[in-house]
Legacy VTK file of the C-alpha trace (Angstrom):
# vtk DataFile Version 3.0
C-alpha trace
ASCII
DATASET POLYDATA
POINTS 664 float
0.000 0.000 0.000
1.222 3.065 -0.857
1.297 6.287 1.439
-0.262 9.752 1.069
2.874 12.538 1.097
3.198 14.214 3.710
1.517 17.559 2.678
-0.662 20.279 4.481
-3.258 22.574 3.165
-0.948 25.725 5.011
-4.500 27.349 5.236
-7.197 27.317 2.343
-6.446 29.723 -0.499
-7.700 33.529 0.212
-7.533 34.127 -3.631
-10.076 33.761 -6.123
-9.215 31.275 -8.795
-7.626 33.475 -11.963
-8.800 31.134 -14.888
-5.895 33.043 -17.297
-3.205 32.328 -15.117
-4.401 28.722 -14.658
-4.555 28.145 -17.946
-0.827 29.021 -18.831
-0.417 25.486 -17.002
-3.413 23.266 -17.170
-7.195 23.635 -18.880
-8.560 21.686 -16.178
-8.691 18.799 -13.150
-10.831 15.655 -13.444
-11.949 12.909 -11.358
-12.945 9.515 -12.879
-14.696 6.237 -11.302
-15.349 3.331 -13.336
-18.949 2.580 -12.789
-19.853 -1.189 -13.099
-23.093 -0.173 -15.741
-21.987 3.295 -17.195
-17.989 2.308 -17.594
-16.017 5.380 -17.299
-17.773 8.293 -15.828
-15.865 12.058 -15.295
-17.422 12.788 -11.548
-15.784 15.898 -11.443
-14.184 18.856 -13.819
-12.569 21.870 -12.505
-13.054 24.694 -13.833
-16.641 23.173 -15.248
-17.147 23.143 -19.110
-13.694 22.711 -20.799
-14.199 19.884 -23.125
-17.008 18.611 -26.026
-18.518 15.709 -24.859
-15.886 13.795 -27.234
-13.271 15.080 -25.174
-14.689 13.735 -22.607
-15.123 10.431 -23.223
-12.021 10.475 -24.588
-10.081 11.678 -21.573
-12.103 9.180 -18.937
-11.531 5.628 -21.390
-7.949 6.997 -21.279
-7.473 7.198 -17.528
-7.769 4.000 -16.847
-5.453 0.857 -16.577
-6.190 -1.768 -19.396
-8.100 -4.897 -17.555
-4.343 -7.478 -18.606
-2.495 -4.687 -16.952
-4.534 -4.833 -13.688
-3.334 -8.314 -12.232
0.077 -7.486 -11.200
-0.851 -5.999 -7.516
-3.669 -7.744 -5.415
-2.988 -5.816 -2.400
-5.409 -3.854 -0.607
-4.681 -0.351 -2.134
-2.683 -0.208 -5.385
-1.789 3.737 -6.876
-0.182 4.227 -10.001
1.157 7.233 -12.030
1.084 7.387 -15.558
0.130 10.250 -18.941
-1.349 9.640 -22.288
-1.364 12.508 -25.081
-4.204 12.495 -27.700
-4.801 14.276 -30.499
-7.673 17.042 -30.532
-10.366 17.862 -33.616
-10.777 20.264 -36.197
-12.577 23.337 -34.528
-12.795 22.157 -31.183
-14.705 24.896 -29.260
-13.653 24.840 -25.818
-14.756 27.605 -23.382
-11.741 27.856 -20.957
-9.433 27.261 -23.684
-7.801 29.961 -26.079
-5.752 28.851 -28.580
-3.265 32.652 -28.101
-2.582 31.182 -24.568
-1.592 27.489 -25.517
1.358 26.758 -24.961
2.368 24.055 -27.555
0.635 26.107 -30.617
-2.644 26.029 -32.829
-4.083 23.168 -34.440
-7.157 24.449 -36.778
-8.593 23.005 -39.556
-6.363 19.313 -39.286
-7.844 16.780 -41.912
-9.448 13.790 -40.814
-6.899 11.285 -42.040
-4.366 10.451 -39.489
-2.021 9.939 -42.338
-1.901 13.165 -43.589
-0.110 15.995 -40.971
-0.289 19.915 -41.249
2.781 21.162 -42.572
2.215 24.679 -42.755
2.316 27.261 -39.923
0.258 30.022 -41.232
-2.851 27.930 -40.314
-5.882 29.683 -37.831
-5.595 28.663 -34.526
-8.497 26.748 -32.883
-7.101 25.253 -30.043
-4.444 23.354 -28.951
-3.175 20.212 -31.262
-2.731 17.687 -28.450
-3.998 17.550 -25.102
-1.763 15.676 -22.232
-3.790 14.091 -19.373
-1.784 13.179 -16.287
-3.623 10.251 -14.241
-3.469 9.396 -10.727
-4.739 6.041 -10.519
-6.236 4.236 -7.514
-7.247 0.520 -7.280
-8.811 -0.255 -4.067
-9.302 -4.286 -3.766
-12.162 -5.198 -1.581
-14.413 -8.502 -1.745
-17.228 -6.676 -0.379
-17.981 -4.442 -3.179
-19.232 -5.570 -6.564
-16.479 -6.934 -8.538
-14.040 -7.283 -5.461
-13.110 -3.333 -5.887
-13.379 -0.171 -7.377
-11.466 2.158 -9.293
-10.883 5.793 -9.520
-8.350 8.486 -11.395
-7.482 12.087 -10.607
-6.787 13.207 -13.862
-4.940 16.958 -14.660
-5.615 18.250 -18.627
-2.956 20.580 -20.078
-1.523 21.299 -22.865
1.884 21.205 -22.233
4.053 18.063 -21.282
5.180 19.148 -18.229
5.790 15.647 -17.083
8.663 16.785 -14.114
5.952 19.664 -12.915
2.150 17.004 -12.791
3.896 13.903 -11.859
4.751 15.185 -8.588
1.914 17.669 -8.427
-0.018 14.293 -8.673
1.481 12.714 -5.482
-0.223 15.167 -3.755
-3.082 16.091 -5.365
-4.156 12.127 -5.853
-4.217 10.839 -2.023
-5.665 14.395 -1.094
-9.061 13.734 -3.046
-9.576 10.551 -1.579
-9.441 12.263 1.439
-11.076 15.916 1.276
-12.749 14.960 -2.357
-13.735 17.466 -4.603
-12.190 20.684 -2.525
-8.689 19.063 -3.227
-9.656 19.813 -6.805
-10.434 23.287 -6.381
-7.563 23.769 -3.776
-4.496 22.756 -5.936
-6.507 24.612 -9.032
-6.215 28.261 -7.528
-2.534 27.504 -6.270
-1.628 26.654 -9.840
-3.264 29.848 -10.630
-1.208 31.857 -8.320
2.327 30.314 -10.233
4.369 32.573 -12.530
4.215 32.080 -16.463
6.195 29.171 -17.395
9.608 29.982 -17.995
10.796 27.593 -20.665
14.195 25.780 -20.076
14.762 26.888 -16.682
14.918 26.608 -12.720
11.392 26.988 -11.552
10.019 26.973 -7.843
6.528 26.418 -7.337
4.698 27.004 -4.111
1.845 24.117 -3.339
0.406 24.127 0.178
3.556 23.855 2.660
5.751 22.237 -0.599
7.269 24.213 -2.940
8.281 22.227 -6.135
11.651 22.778 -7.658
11.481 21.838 -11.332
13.202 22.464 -14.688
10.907 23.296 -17.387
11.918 22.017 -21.073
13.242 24.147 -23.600
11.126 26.238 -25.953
12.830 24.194 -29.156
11.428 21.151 -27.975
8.014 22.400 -28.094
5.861 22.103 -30.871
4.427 25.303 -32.419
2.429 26.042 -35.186
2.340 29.935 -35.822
6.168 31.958 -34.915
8.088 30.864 -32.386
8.584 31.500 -28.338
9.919 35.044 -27.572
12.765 33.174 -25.954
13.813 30.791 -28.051
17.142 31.578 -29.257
19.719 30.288 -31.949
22.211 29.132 -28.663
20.231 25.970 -28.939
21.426 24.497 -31.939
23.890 22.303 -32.591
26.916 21.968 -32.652
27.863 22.678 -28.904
26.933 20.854 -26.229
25.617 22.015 -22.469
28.411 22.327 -19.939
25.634 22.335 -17.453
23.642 18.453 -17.827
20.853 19.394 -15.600
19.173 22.466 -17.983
16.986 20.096 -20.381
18.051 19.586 -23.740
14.743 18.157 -24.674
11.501 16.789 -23.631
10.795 14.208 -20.601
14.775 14.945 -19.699
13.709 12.949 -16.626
12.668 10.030 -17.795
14.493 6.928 -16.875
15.854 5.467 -20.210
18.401 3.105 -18.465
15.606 1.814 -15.717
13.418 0.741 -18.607
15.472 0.088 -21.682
18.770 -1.937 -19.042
16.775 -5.627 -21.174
17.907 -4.330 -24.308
20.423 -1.504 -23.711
22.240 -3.250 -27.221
19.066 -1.736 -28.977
19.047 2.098 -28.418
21.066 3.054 -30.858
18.731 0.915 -33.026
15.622 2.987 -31.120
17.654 6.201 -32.168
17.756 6.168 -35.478
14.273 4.664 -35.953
13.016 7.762 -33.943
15.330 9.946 -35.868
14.102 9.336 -39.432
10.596 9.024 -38.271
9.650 5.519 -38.217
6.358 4.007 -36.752
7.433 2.155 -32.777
5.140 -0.159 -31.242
6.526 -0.413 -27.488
4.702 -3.038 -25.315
4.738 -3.090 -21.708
3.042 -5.005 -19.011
1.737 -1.883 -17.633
0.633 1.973 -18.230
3.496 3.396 -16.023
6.157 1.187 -17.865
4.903 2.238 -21.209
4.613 5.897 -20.858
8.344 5.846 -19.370
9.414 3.867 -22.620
7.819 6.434 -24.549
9.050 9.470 -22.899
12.355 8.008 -22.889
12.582 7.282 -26.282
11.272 11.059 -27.296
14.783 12.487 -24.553
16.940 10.463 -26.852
16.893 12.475 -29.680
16.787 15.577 -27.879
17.597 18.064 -28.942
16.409 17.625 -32.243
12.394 18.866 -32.400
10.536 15.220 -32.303
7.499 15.875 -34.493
6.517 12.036 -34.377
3.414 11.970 -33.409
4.065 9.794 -29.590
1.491 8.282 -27.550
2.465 7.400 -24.167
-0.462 4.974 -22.835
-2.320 4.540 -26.354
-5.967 2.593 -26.010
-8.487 0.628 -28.432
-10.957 3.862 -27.220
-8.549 6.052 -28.655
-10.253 7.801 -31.728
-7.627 7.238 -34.123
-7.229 3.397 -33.554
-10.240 2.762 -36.125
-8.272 4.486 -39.135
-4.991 2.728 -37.769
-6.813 -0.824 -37.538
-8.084 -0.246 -40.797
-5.118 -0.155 -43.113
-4.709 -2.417 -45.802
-1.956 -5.123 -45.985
0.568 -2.829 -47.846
-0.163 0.103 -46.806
2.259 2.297 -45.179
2.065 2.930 -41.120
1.621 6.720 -40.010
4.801 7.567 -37.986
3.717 7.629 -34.593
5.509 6.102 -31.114
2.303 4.180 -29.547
3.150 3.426 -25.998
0.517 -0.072 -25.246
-0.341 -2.607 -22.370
-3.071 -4.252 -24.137
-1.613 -7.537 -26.469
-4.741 -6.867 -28.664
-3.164 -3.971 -30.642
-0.135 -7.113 -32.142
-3.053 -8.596 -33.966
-4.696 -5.119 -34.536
-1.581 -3.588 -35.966
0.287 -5.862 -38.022
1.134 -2.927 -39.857
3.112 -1.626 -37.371
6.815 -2.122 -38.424
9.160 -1.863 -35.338
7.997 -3.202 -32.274
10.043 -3.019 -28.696
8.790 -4.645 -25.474
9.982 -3.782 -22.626
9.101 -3.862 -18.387
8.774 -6.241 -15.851
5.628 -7.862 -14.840
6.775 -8.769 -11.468
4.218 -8.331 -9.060
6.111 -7.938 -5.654
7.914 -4.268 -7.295
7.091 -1.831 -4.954
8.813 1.449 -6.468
7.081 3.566 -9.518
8.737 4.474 -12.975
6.918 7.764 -13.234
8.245 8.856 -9.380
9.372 12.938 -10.094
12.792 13.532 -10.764
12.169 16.863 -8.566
13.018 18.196 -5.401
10.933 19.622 -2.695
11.736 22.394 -0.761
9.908 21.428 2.440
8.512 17.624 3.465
9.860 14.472 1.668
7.058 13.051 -0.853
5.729 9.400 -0.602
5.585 7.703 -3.823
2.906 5.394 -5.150
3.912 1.706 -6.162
4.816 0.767 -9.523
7.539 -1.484 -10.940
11.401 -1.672 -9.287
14.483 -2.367 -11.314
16.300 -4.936 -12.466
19.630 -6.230 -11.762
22.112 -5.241 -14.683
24.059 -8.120 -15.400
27.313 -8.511 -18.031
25.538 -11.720 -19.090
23.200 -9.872 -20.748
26.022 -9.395 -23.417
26.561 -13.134 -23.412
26.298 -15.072 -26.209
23.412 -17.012 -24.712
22.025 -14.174 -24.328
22.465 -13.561 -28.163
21.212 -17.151 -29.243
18.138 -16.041 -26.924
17.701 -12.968 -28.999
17.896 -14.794 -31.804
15.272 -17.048 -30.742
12.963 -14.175 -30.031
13.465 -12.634 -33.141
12.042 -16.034 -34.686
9.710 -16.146 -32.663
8.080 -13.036 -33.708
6.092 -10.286 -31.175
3.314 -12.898 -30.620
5.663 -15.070 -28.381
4.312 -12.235 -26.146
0.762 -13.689 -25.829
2.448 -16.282 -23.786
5.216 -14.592 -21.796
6.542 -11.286 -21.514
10.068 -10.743 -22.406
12.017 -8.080 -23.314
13.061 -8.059 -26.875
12.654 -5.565 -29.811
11.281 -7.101 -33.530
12.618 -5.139 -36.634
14.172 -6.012 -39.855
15.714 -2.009 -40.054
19.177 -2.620 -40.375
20.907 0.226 -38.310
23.736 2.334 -39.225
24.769 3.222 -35.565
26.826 0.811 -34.035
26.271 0.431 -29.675
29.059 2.342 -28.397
30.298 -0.810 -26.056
32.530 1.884 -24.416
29.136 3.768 -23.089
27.631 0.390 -21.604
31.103 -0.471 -20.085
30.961 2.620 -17.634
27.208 1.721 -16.743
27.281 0.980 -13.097
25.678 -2.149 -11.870
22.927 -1.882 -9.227
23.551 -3.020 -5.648
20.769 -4.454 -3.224
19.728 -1.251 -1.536
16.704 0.019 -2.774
18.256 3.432 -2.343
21.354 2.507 -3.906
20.120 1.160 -7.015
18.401 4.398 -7.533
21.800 6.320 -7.224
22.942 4.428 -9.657
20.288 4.398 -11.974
20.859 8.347 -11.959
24.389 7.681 -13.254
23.676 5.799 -15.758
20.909 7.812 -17.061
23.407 10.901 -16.899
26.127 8.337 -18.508
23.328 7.568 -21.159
21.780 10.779 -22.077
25.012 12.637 -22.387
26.073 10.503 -24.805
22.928 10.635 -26.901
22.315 14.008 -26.644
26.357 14.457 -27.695
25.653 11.876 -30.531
22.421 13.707 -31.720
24.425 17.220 -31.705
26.883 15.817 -33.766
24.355 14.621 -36.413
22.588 17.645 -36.818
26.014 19.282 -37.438
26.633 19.552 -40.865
23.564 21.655 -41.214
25.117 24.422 -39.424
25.979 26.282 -42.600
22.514 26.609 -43.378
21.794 28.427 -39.935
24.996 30.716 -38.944
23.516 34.599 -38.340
26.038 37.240 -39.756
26.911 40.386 -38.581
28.062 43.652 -40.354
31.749 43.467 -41.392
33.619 45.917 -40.069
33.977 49.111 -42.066
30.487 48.109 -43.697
27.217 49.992 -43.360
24.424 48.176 -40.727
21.445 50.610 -42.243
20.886 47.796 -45.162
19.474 44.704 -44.871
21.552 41.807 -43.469
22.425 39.158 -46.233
19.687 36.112 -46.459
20.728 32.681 -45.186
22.435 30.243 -47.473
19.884 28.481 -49.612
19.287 24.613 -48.809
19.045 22.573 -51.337
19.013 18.511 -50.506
20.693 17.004 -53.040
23.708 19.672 -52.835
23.599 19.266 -49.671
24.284 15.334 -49.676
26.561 15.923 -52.013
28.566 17.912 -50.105
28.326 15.666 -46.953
29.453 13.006 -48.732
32.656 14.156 -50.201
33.669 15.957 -46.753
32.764 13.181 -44.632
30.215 12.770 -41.251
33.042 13.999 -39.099
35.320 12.130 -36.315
33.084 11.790 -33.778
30.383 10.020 -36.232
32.490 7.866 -38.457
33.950 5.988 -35.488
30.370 4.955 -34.710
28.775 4.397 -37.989
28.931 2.656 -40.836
30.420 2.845 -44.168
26.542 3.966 -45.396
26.223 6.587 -42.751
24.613 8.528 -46.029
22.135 6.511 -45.673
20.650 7.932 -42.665
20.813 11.457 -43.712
18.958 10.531 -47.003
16.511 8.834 -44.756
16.277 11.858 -42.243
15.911 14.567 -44.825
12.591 12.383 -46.032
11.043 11.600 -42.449
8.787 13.712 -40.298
11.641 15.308 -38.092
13.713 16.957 -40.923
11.706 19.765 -41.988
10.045 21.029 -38.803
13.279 21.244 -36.889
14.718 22.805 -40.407
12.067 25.183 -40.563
11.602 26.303 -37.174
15.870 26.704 -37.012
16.049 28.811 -39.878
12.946 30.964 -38.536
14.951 31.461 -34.941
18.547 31.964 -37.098
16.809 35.028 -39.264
15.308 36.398 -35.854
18.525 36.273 -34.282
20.510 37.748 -37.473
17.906 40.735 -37.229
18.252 41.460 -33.759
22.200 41.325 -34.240
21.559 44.081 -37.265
19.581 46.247 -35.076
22.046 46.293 -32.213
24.709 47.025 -34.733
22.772 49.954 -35.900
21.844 51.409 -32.721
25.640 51.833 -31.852
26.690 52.637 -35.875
27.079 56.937 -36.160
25.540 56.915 -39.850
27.661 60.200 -40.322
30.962 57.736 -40.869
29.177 56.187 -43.769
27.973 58.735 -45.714
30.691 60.532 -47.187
31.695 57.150 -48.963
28.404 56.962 -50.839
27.011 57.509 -53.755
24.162 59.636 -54.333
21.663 56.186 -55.186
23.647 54.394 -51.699
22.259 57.460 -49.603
18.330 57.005 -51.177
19.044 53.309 -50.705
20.035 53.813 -46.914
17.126 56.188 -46.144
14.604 54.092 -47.679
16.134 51.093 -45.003
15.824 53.694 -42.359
12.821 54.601 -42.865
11.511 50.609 -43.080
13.710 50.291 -39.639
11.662 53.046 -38.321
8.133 52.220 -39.240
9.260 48.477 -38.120
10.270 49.813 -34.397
6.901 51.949 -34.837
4.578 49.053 -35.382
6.104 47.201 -32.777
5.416 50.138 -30.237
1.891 50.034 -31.693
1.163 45.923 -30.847
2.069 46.612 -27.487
5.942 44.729 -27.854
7.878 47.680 -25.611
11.411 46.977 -25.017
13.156 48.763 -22.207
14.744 50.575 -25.306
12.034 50.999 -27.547
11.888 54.926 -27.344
15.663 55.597 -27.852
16.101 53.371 -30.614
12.996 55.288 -32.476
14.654 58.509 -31.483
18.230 57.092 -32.720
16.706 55.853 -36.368
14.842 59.404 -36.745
18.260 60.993 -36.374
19.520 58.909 -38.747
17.228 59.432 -40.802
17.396 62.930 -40.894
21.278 63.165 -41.558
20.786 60.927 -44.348
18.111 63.612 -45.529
20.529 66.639 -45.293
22.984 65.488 -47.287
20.595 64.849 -50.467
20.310 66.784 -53.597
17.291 69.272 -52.853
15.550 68.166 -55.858
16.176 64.239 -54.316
14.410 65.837 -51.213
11.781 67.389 -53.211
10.771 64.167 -54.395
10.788 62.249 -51.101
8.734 65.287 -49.649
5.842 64.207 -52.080
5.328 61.117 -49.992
2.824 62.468 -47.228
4.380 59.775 -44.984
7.974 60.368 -46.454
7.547 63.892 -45.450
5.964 63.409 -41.573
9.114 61.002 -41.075
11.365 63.581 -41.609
9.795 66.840 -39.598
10.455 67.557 -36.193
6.712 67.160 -35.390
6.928 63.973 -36.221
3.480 61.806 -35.151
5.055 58.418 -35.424
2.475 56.243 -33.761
-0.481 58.110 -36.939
2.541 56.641 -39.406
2.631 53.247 -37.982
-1.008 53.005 -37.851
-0.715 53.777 -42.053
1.351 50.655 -42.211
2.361 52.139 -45.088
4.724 50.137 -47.674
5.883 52.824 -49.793
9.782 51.971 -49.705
LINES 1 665
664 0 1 2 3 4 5 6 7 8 9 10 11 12 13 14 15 16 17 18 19 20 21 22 23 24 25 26 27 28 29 30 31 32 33 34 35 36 37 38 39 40 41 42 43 44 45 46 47 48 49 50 51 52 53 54 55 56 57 58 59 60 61 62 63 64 65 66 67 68 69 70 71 72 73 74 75 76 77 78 79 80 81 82 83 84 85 86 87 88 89 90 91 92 93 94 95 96 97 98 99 100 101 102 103 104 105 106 107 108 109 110 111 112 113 114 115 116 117 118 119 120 121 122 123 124 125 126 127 128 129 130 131 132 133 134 135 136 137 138 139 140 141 142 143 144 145 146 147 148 149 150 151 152 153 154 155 156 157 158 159 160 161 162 163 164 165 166 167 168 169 170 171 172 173 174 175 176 177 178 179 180 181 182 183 184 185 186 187 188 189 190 191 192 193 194 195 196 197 198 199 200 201 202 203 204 205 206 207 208 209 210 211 212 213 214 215 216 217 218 219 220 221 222 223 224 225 226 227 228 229 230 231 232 233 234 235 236 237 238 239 240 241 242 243 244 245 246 247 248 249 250 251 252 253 254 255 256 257 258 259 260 261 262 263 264 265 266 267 268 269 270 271 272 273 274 275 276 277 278 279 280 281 282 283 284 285 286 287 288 289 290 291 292 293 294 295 296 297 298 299 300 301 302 303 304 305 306 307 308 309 310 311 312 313 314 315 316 317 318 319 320 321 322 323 324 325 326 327 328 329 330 331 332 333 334 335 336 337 338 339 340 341 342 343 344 345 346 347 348 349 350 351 352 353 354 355 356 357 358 359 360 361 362 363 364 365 366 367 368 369 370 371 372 373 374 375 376 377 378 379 380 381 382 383 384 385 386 387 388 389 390 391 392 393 394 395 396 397 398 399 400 401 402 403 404 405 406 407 408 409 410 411 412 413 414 415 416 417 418 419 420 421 422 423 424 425 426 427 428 429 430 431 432 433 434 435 436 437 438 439 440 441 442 443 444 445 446 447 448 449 450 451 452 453 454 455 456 457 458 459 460 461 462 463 464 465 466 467 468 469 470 471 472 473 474 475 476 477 478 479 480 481 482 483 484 485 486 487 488 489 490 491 492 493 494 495 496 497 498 499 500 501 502 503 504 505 506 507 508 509 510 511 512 513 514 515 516 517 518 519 520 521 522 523 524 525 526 527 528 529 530 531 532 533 534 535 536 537 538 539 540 541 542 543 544 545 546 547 548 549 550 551 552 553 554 555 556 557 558 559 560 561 562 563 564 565 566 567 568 569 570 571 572 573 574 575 576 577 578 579 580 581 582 583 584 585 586 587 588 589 590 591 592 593 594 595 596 597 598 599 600 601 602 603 604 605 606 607 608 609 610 611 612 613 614 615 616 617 618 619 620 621 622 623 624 625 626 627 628 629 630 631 632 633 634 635 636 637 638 639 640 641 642 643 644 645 646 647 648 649 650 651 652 653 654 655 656 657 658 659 660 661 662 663
């Protein structure tokens, strides 16, 4: 049985609930029971009125453990923490929900057909894309009821997959409802409401009751977007240097526990790499939802921090809305590229389709730890955790070659040797490129006895693990540097003209040119001779052209906000005696599109500290570029009405912006 933390209420909340600032983190809280006639049945949503009926059912058939994953604990009280992601409709109208405050971006008018995925970011925004649902799950065994027991999940919607910030707000929202019911709901709503704005890729402490929460957030590149980009996401996080500091996230779920899950087949994640990396369709099987939804998440932190656009389900369920078009393909037809996280041995008969499948977990019923257990620290009281599944010894036999005519026998076997008995094992006939770096999985460090112990160690080796994938990752994306390196003005150059565009990409030049230079040191000692391969494949899949995309947007940004800074400390006097006549109408024309740029800016409400001087600092350019024209070059420019106002001392500049005139 697992234990409630040890957590206080401090003193009820004396603010009113601000449904803005509660919805920068989550759209709502749920409770769930599974009623014997109805089936799954939402008791409870807070704030009321924040999902279609859809939704709804949706949300409450996903918040529950699959009946073959239910066995493993006949104790008295079993908890379990777990998070499933689905995918939301075309148009959803949700009242609590506005698609400017989401935090993962728009997803309007989507097309029916799972296949097909919006490419373009210019789309309307109707609401969210995806919706995460963290579930607190609570089996309570008891021959006297109906059944033998009953079940029940605390449930929190948001948009965002904050897994390190609602897996421990979980631990103590969960035990408090079954004791204080539907207040706890309320309660921990209007203390999320009272948090600061998510601050993306840093440090955050969050107050709850008498616990604050210290948590890193994940960066704003690892975040899917549909329209712009996050004001501070920056060009710092792209390849090719790596973090001196490992504990800022690189990437999503950074705290996920790829050793603790993947230590049966460590030998196949670099296989799991690439296959994520180009895009390819996983089917990862474990015994239960915990176990699958850490498989998941671990597999997304492996490719960090490369933008996963895959679409990745952590607890995927038959009730899931898009499992009819999936069980419906064709033999032949090609598998949407998605990372299904499953319990239920139904879907390797429903999706024989599915090319790559990977079990992993342990079954084991007397495990008494839980997979999903936060990776953050409190500032206050320790936090209980709720049961789930321990680890495993590591063992060098694993390398064995038993072990490899055992793998070998699995393989033959096929995925439906798992009907039978679990076992860990992954089934694929991709042939990968990546070799295991055997001198990675020599300096894993084996587990001792001690509970607490093994856990040390499984922090190693996750550190051991990640830093090598996240190093191996950076070094892929490399070569594409070229195609995203900001310039500045060369010295002795004017600033006042528009900075140079990036170099064009084309993919055939560019895997031209990769091939004749070569994938670099730290790649060709640990790939193959058709290490080409894999680019070719990567420049095809889903991952390639997002990340591309949303580089070269943050690259320009970051080349124009170099240009500006350059021209706010440039005297345009130097320049101008080394001009011709057409250079000085060339440079007052860029002024003067500067200018009404700063202006419009001013008029949207985006102030910088320095907003005012660097209008005041452009005008005076401006104007000394005006003096020294011809008067009948002035004449001319004077016949512009907004031309003219740009250059008097009376200038109205907000009345010009508001022209959003294009007349340069």
């Amino acid at each position: 049985m697992s234990r409630s933390p040890s957590f206080s209420l401090k003193q009820e909340p004396n603010s009113k609930l601000d449904p803005k600032n509660l919805r920068q983190w989550v759209v709502a809280f749920c409770a769930i029971r599974f009623d014997l006639e109805q089936g799954q049945v939402i008791e409870e949503c807070y704030p009321p009125g924040c999902f279609s009926q859809d939704e709804e059912l949706e949300i409450a058939f996903s918040s529950f453990p699959d009946s073959v994953s239910q066995h493993q604990n006949r104790s008295s009280i079993h908890d379990c923490i777990f998070f499933f992601r689905f995918r939301r409709r075309e148009n959803v109208l949700v009242g609590n929900i506005s698609s400017s405050e989401s935090v993962e971006g728009g997803g309007g008018e989507e097309k029916d057909d799972i296949t097909q995925r919006k490419s373009s970011s210019t789309r309307k925004n109707t609401g969210s894309k995806y919706l995460y649902g963290y579930v607190f799950n609570r089996q309570r065994h008891d021959e006297r009821l109906r059944r033998g027991g009953e079940q029940k999940s605390v449930v929190i919607l948001s948009h965002s997959p904050y897994s390190s910030v609602f897996r421990p707000v979980l631990q103590i929202l969960g035990p408090l409802f079954f004791d204080i019911g539907k207040k706890a709901l309320e309660h921990m709503a209007s203390y999320v409401s009272m948090w600061p704005a998510p601050i993306l890729g840093k440090l955050m402490e969050l107050p709850i009751g008498n616990a604050s929460l210290k948590v890193n957030l994940p960066p704003a590149h690892s975040l899917q977007l549909e329209n712009g980009f996050f004001s501070d996401e920056s060009a710092s996080s792209m390849a090719p240097f790596l973090p001196t500091n490992q504990s800022v996230p690189q990437g999503l779920f950074h705290d996920a526990d790829i050793f603790g899950t993947f230590r049966g087949i460590l030998l196949q994640l670099w296989v799991l790499w690439e296959l994520l990396i180009i895009g390819e369709p996983i089917l990862i099987i474990a015994p239960t939802p915990p176990q699958c939804c850490e498989a998941v998440a671990g597999l997304v932190s492996v490719v960090a921090p490369l933008l996963c656009s895959v679409d990745f389900r952590p607890y995927f369920t038959i009730h899931d809305r898009d499992f009819a078009q999936l069980n419906s393909l064709s033999e032949g037809d090609t598998f949407p590229p998605m990372v299904l996280g499953v319990t239920n041995l139904f879907f390797l008969k429903a999706l024989k389709n599915i090319p790559h499948i990977v079990s992993v977990g342990s079954p084991a019923p007397n495990s008494s730890r839980q997979s999903l257990a936060p990776r953050a620290s409190f500032a206050g009281r320790s936090m209980g955790r709720p049961e789930g599944f321990g680890f495993q010894q590591l063992s060098l036999r694993r390398f064995s070659p038993t072990n490899l005519l055992n793998s070998v026998k699995l393989r033959r076997d096929g995925p439906l040797c798992l009907m039978t008995e679990h076992k860990e094992a992954i089934w694929s006939t991709y042939a990968a490129v990546t070799k295991p770096d055997t001198s990675i999985l020599n300096r894993l460090i084996d587990a001792g006895v001690s509970s607490r112990v093994e856990e040390s160690m499984s922090v190693v080796n996750n550190e051991i693990l990640r830093r090598h994938f996240l190093e191996l990752t950076t070094n892929f994306l490399a070569p594409f540097g070229p195609y995203l390196r900001t310039t500045t003005p060369i010295e002795g150059t004017s600033p006042f003209v528009d900075p140079p565009p990036l170099p064009p990409f084309n993919a055939n030049e560019f895997l031209m040119t990769l091939s004749a230079r070569g994938p670099g040191k730290f790649l060709s000692k640990r790939m193959k001779t058709n290490w080409l391969d894999l680019y070719r494949r990567f420049l095809k899949g889903q991952n390639f052209m997002p990340w591309f995309q949303r580089r070269r947007l943050v690259a320009e940004q970051e080349q124009h906000r170099l240009w500006k800074q350059a021209r706010i400390r440039t005297d345009i006097k130097r320049f101008i005696p080394g001009m011709l006549e057409l250079e000085v109408v060339d440079s007052f024309n860029a002024i003067a599109k500067h200018l009404l740029g700063e202006l419009l800016l001013l008029q949207c409400g985006k102030v910088s500290e320095d907003s005012a001087a660097v209008c005041q600092k452009l005008k005076g350019d401006l104007q000394a570029v005006f003096n020294v024209l011809p008067t009948d070059m002035q004449q001319l420019l004077l016949l512009n009405p907004e031309r003219a106002s740009l250059v008097q001392d009376d200038l109205e500049l907000l009345k010009i912006a508001e022209s959003k005139s294009s007349w340069w």
